[in-house]
Backbone as a ProteinNet text record, in pm:
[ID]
protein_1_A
[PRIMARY]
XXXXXXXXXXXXXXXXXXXXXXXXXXXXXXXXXXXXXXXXXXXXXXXXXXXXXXXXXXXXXXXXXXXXXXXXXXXXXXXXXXXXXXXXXXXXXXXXXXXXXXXXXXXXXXXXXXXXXXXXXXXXXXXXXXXXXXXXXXXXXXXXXXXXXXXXXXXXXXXXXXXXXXXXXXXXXXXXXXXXXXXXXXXXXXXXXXXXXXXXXXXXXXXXXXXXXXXXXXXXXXXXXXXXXXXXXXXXXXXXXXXXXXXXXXXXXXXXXXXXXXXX
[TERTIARY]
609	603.6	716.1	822.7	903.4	836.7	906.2	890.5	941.2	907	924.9	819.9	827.2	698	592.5	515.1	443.3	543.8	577.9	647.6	793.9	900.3	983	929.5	857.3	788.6	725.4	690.8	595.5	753.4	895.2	977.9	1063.3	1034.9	1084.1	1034	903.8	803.8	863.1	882.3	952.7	1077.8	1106.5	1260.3	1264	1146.6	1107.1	1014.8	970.2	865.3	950.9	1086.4	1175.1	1161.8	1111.8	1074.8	968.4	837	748.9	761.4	849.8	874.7	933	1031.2	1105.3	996.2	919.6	782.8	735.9	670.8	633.4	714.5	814.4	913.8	890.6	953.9	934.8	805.4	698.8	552.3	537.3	593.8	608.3	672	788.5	922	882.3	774.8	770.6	702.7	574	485.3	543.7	610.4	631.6	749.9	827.4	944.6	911.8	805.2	717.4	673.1	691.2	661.7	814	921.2	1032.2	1105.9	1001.1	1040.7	917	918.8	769.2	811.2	752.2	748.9	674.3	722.7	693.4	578.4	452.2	300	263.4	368.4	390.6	457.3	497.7	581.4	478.2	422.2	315.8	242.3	182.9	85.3	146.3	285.7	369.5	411	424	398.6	316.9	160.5	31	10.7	23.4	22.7	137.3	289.6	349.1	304.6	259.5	221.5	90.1	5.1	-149.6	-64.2	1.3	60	101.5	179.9	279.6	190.6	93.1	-24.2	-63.3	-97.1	-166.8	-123	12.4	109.7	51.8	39	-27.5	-178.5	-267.5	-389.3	-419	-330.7	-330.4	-277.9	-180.8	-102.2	-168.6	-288.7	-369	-505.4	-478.4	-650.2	-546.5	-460.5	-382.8	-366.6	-320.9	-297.5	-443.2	-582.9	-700.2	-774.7	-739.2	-816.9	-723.5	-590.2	-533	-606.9	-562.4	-629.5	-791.9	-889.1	-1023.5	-966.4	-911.7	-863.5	-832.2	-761	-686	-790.7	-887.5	-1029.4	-1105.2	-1088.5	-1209.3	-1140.6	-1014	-940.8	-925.8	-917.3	-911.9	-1057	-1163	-1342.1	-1377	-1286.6	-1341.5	-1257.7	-1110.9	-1106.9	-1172.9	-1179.5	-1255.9	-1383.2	-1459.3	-1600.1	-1550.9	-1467	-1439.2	-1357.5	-1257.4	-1177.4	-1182.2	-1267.7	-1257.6	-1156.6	-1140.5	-1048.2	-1082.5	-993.4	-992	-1012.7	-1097.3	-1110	-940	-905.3	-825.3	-917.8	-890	-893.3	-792.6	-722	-640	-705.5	-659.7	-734.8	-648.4	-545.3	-470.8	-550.1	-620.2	-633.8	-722	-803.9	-891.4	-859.4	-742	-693.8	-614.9	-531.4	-460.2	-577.8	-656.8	-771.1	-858.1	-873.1	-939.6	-791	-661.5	-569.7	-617.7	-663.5	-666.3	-825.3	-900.5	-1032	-1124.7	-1104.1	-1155.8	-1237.6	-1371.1	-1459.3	-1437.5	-1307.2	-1336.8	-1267.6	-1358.3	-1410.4	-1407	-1382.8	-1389.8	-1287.2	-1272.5	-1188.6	-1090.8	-971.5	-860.7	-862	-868.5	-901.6	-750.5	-757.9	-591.6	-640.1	-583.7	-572.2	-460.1	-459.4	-369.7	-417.2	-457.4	-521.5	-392.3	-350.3	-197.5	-224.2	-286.7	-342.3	-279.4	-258.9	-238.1	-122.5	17.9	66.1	173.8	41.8	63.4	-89.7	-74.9	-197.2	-266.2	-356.3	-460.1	-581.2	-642.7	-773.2	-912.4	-1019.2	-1141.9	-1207.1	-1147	-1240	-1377.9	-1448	-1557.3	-1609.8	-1542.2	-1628.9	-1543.4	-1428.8	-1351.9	-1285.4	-1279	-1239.9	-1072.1	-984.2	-828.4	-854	-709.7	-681	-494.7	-453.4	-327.2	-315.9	-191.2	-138.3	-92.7	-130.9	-70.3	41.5	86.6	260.2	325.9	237.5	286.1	324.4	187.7	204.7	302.6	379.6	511	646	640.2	791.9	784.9	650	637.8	633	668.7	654.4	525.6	489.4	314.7	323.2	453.6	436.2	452.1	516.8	519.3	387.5	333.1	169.4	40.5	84	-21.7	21.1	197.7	205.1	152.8	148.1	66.2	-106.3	-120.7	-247.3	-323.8	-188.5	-242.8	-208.7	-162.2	-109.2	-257.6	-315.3	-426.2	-527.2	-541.2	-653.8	-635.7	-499.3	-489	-583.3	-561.4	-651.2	-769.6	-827	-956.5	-950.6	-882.8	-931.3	-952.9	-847.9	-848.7	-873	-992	-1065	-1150.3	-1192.3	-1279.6	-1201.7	-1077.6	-975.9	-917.7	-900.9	-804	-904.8	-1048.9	-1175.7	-1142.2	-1156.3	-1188	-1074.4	-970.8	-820.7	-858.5	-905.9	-847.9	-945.5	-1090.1	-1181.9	-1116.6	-1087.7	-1001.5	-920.3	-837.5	-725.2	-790.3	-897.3	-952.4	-1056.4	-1107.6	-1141.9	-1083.9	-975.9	-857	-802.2	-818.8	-732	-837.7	-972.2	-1068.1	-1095.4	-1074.4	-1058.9	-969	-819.7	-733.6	-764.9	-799.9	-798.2	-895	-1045.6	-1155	-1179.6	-1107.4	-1191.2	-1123.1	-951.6	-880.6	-896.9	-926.2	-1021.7	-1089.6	-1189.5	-1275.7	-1242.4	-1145	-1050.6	-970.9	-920.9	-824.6	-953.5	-1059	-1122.3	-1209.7	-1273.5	-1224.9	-1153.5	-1044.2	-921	-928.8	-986.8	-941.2	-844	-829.6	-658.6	-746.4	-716.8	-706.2	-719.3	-623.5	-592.7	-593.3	-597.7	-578.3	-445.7	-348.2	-222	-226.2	-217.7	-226.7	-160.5	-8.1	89.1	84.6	-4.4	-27.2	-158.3	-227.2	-373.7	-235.7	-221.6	-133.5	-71.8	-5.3	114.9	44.7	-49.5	-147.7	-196.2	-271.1	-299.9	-196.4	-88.4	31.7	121.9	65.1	114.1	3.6	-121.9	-229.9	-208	-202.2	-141.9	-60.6	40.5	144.1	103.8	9	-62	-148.2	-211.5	-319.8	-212.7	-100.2	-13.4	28.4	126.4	92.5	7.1	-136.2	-238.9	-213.7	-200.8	-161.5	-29.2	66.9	188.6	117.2	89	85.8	-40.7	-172.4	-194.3	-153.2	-46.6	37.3	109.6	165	223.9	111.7	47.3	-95.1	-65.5	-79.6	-108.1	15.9	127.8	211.7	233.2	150.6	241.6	81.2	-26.1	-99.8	-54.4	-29.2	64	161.4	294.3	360.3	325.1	257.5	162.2	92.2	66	-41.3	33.4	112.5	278.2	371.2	427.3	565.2	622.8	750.9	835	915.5	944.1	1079.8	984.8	887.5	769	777.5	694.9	698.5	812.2	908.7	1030.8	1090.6	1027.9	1134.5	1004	880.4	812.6	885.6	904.5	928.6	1038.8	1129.8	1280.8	1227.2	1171	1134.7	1074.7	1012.1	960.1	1051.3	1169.1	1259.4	1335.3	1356.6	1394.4	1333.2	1219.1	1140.7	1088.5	1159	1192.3	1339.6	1336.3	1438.4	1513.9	1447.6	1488.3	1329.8	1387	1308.1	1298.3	1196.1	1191.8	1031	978	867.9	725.5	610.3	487.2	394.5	330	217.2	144.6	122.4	63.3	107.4	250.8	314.3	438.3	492.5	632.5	694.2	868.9	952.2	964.9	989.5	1013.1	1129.9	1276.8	1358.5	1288	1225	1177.4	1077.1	995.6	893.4	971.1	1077.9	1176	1270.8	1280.7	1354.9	1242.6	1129	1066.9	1055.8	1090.3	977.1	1181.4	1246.9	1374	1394	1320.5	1357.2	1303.4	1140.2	1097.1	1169	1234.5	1313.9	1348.9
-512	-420.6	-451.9	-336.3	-385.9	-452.3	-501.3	-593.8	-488.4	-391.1	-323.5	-341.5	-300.6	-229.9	-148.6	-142.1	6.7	94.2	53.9	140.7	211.1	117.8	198.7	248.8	191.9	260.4	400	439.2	544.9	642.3	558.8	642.9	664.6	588.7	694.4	785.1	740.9	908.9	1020.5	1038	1100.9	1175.9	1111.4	1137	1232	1217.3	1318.8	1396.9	1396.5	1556	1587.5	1626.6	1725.3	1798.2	1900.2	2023.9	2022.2	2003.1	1951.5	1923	1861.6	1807.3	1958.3	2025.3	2131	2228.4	2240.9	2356.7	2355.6	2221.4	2172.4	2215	2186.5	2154.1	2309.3	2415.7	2569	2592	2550	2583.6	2540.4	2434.7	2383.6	2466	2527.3	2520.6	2705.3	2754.1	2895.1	2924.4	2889.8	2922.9	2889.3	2762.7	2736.9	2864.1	2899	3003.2	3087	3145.7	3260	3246.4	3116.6	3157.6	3147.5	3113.7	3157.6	3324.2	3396.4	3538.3	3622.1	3730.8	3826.2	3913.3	3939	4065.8	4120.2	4239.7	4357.8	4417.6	4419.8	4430.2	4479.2	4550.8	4587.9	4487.1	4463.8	4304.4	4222.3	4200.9	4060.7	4060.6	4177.5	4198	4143.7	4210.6	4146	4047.6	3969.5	3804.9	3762.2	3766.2	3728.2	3728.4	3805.1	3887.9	3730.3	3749.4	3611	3513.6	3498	3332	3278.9	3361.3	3397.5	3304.4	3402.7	3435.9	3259.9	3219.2	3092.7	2947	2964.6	2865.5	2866.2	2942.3	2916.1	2844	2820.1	2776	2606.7	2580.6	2388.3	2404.2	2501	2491.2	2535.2	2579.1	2632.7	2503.9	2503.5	2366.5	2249.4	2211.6	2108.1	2121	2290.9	2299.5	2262.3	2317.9	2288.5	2100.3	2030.1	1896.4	1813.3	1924.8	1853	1900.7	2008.2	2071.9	2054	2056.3	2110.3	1981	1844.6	1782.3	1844	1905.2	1947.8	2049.7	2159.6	2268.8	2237.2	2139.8	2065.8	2011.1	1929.6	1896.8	2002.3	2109.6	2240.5	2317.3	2328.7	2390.7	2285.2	2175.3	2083.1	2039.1	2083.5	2043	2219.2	2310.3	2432.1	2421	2434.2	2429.9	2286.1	2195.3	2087	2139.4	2231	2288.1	2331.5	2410	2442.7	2349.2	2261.4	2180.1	2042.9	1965.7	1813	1723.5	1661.3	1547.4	1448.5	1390.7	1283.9	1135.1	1056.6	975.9	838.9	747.7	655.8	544.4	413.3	337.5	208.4	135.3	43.1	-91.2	-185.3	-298.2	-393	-319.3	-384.4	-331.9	-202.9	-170.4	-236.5	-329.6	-407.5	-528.3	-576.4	-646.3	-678.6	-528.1	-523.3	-504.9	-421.8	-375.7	-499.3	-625.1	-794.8	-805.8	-835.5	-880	-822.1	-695.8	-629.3	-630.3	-707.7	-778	-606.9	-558.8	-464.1	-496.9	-495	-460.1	-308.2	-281.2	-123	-144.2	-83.9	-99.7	45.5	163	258	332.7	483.3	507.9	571.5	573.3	674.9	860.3	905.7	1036.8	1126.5	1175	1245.8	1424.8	1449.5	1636.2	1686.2	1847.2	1936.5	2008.9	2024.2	2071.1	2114.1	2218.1	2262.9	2240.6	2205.3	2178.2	2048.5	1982	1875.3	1809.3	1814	1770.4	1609.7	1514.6	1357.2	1294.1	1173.1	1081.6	1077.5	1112.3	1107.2	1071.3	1021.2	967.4	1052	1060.8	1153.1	998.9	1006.2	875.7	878.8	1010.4	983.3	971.3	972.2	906.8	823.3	755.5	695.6	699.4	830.9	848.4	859.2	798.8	813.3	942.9	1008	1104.8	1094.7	1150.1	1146.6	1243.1	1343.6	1473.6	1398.7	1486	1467.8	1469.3	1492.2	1509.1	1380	1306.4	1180.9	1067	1078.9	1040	1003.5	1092.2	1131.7	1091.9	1124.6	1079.7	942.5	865.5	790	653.1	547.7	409.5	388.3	298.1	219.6	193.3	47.9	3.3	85	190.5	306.4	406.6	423.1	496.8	390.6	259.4	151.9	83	136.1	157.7	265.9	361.7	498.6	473.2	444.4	383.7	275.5	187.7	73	160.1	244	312.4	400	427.5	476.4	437.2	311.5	152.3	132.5	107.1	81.8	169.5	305.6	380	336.9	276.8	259.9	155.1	19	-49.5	-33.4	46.2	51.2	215.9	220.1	354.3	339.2	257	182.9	222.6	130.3	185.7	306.8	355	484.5	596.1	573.4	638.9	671.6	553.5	499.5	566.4	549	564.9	727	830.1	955.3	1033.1	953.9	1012.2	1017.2	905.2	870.1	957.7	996.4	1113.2	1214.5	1199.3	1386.2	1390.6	1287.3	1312.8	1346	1248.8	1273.1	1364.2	1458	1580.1	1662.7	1666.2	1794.7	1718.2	1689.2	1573.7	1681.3	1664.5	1759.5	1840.9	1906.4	2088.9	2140.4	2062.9	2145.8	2060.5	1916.9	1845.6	1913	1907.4	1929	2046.8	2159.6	2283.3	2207.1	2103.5	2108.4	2005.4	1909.8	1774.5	1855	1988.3	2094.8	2127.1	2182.2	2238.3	2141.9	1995.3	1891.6	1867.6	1881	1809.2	1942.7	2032.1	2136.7	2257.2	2202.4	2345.5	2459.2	2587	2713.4	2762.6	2740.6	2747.8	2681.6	2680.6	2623.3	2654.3	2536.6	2551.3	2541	2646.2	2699.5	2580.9	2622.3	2513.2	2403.4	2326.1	2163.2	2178.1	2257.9	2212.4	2193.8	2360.6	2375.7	2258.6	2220.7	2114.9	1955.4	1917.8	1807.1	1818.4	1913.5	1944	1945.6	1991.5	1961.8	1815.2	1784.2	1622.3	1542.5	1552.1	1475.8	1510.2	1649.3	1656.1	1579.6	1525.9	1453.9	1308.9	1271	1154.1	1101.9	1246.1	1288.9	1251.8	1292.3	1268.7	1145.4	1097.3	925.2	878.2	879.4	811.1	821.5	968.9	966.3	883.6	866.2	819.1	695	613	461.2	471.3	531.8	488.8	545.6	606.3	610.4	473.5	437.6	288	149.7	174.1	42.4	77.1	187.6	181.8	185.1	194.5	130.9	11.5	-55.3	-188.2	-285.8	-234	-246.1	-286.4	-181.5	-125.8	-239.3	-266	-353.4	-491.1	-536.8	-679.2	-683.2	-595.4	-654.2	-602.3	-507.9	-506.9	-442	-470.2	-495.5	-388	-378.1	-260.9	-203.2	-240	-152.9	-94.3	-91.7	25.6	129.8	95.6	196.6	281.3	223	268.1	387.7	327.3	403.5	605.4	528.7	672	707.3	688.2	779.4	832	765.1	840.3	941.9	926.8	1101.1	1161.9	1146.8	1225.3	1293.4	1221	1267.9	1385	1376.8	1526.3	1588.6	1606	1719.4	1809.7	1736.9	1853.7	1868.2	1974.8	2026.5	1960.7	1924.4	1841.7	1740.1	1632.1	1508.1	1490	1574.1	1555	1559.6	1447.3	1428.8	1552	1563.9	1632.8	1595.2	1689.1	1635.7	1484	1492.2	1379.3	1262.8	1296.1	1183.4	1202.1	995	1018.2	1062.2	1076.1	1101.5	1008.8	1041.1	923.9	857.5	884.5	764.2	704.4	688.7	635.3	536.5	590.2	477.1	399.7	452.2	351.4	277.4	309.7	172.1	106.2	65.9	-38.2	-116.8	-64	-161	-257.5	-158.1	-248	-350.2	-437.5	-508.1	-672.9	-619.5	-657.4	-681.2	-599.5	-618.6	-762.5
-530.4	-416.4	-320.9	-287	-144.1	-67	27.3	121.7	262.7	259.9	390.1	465.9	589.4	655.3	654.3	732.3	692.1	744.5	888.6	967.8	901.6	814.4	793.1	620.7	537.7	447.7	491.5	618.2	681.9	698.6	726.8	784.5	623.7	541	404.8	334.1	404.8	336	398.2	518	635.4	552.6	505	432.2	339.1	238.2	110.2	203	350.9	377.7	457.8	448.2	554	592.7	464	489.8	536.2	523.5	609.7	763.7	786.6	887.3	962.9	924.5	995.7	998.2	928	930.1	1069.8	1109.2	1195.9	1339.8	1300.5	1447.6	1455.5	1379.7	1406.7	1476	1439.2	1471.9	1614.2	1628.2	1781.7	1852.4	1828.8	1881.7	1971.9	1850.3	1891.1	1998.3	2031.6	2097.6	2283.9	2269.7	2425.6	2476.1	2361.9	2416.2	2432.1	2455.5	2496.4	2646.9	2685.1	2823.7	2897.5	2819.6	2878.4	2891.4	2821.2	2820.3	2823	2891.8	2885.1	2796	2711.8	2583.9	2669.8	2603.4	2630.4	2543	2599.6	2549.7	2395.9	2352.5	2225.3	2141.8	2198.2	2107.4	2101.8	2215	2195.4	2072.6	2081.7	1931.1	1811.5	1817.6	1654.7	1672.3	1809.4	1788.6	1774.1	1837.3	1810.5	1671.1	1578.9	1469.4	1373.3	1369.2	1346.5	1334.5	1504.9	1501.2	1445.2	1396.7	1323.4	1194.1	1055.2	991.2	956.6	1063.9	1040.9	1093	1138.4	1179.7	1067.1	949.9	859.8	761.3	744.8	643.3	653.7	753	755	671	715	724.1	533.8	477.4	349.4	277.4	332.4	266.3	205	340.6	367.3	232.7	254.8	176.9	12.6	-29.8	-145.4	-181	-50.9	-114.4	-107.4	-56.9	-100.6	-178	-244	-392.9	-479.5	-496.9	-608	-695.2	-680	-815.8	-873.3	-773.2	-777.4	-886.1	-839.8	-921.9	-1056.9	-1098.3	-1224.1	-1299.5	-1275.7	-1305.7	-1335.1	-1280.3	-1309.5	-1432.3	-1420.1	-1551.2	-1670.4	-1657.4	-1771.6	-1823.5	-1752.2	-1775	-1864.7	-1814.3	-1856.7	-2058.7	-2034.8	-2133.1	-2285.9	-2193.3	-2266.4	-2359.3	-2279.5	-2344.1	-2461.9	-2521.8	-2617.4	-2729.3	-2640.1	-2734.9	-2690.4	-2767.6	-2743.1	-2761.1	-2694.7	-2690.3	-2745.5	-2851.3	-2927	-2877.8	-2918.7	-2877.6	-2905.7	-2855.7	-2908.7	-2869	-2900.2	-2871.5	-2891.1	-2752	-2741.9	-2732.5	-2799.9	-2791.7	-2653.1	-2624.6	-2514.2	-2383.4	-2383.1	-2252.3	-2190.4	-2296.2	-2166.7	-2145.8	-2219	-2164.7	-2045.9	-2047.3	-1908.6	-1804.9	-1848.5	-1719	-1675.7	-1758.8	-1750.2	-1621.4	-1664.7	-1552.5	-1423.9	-1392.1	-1253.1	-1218.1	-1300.5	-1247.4	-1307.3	-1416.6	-1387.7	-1544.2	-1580.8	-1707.2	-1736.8	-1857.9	-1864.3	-2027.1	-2081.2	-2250.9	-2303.3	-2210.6	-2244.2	-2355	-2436.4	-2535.5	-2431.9	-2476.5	-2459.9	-2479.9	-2414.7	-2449.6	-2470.8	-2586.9	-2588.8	-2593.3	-2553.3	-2567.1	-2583.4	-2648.2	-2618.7	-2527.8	-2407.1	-2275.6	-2216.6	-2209.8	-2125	-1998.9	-1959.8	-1797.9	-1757	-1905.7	-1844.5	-1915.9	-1832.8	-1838.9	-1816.9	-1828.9	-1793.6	-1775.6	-1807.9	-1773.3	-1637.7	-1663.7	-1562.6	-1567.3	-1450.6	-1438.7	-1398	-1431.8	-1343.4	-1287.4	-1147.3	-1082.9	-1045.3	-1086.1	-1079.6	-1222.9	-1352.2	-1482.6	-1505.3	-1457.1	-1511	-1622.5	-1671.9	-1806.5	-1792.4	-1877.4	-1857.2	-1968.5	-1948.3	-2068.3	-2068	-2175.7	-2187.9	-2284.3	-2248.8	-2313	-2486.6	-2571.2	-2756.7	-2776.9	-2652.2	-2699.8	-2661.6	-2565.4	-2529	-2668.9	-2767.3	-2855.2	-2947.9	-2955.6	-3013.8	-2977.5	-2838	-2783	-2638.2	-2656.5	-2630.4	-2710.1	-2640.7	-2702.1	-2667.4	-2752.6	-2765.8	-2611.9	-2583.4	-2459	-2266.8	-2289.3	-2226.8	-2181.7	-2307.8	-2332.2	-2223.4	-2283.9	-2168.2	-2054.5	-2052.3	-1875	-1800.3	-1911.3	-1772.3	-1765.3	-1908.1	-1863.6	-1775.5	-1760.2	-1660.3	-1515.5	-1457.5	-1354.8	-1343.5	-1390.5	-1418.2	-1366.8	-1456.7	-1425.9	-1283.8	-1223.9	-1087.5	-1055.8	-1005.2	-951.3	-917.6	-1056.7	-1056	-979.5	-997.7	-928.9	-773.1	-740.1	-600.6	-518.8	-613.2	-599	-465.2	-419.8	-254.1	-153	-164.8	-41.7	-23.8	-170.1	-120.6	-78.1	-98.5	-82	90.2	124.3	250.1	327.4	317	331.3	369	236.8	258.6	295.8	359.7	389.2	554.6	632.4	758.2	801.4	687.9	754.1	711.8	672.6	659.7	828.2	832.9	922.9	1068.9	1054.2	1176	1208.8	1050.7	1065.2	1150.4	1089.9	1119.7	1263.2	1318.3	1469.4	1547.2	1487.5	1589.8	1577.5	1479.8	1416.3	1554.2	1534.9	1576.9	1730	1745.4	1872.9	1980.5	1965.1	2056.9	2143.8	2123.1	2202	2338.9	2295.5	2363.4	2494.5	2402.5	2497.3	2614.4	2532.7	2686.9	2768.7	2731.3	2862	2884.4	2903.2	2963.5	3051.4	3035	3120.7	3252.4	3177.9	3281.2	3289	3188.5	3147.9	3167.3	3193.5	3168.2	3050.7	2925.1	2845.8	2729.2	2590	2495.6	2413.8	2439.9	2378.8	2242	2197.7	2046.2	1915.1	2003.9	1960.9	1920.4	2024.2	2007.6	1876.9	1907.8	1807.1	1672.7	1618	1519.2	1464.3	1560	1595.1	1493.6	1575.4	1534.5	1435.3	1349.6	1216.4	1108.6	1152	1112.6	1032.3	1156.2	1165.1	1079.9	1122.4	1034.7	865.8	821.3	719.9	641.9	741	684.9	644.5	754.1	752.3	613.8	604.6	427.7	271.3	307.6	193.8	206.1	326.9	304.4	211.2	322.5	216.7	80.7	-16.7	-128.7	-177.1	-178.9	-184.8	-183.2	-86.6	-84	-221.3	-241.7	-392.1	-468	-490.1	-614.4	-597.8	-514.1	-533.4	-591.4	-476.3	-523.9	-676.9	-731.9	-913.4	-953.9	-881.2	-1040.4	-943.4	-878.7	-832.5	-957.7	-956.7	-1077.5	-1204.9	-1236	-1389.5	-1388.2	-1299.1	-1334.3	-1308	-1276.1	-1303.1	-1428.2	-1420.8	-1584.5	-1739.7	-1676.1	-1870.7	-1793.3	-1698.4	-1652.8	-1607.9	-1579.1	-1486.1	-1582.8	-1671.4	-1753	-1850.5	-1900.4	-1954.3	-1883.8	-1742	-1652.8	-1602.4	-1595.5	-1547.6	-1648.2	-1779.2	-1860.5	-1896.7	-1817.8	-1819.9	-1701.9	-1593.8	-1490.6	-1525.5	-1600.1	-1642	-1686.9	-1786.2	-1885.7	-1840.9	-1748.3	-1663.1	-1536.8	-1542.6	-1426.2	-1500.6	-1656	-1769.8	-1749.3	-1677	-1715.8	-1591.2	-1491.8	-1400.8	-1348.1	-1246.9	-1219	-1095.7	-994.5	-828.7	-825.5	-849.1	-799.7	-617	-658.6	-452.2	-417.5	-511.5	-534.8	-465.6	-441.7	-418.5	-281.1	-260.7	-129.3	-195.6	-295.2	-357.3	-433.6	-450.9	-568.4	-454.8	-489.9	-426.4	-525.1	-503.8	-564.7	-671.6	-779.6	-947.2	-879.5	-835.6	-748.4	-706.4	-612.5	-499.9	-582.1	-683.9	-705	-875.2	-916.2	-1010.8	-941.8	-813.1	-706.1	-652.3	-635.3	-606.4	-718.4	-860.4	-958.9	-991.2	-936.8	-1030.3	-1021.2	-866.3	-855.7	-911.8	-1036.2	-1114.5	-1281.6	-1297.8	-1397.7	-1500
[MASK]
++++++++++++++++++++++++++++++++++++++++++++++++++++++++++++++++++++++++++++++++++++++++++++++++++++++++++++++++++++++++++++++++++++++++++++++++++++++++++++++++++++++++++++++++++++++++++++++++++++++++++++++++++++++++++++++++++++++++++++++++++++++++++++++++++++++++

């Protein structure tokens, strides 16, 4: 694991949510310049109308980086009913999963599930699965680095619990408390802007959380069979898209094949 901070670790996440970040600043930026000019009563509406419109872009966003894995689970459980997944079994995986203190004896599940394109975990059965095609243009030792990246999860399924229940709550904190904190204080008004603004920001906070356990699990993974396994999945995985500028939920493949290099 680097040896950064949280704080400038918090300011390279910063780095991959730019756009994120400029969303934000617009959302801010609009509402106060409205009291530097009076529209004209017909205009207001098609700003009211706008700023409706562009408030929602956080609040959608938010509901996306906390269902989409739900969503991915409901399409990979639906087509499952019809086509089962093969069982494997690795005699290494409980061995790596013994290194990270974990008793897990369970099979390998492989599919052709188009849903799913890479190893993944259901942390509530603990079941790993991994795409059929991996099979093929993967190495043995490659196949039980994503699986130990996996295992992490599990192990540190408590904290990140804990972790993303916190910023969910923090979020639905600004979203819905802040209303009531302005008329409190006494304002007149409820500055639209700021709620927006703060939901915004907590958002950003929700993906953190994600990002740091994607790290916890490959900082997992490379303790118990090493960094140049792993490394050499994130490469092929860096072929197979178009701009590495990583997800609400995953950092960037740079970003998490420069922490492990220095395991090498």
């Amino acid at each position: 694991m680097d040896d950064l901070t949280w704080l400038k670790e918090f300011g390279r996440f910063l780095t991959f949510r730019i756009k994120r970040i400029v969303m934000i600043g617009v959302i801010l930026a609009i509402v106060p310049s409205t009291i530097l000019f009076h529209f004209p009563v017909e205009l207001r509406y098609f700003y009211a109308i706008g700023f409706t419109l562009l408030a929602t872009v956080p609040i959608f966003s938010t509901a996306q980086l906390v269902t989409g894995s739900a969503m991915q689970l409901i399409n990979i459980a639906l087509y499952n009913r019809k086509h089962k997944s093969k069982e494997i079994y690795y005699p290494e995986v409980k061995r790596i999963a013994k290194k990270m203190g974990l008793d897990y004896d369970k099979p390998i599940y492989v599919t052709d599930n188009p849903n799913v394109n890479g190893p993944y975990v259901n942390l509530f059965s603990k079941k790993i699965t991994i795409p059929l095609s991996w099979l093929a243009k993967c190495h043995r030792s490659e196949i039980l680095a994503a699986i130990g990246h996996e295992l992490g999860h599990i192990k540190n399924l408590g904290k990140y619990s804990k972790e993303v229940m916190l910023a969910s709550f923090a979020t639905a904190g600004f979203t819905f408390g802040l209303p009531f904190i302005i008329q409190i204080l006494g304002l007149s008004y409820i500055p639209i802007f700021i709620q927006v603004g703060s939901y915004a920001f907590m958002m950003l906070i929700l993906s953190y959380v994600f990002y740091r356990n994607e790290y916890r699990a490959d900082e997992e993974s490379r303790k118990a069979v090493g960094a140049a396994p792993l490394i050499a999945v994130f490469e092929m995985l860096q072929n197979q898209v178009k701009k590495d500028e990583g997800a609400d939920t995953h950092p960037p493949l740079h970003e998490r094949i420069r922490r492990l290099e220095p395991f090498l």
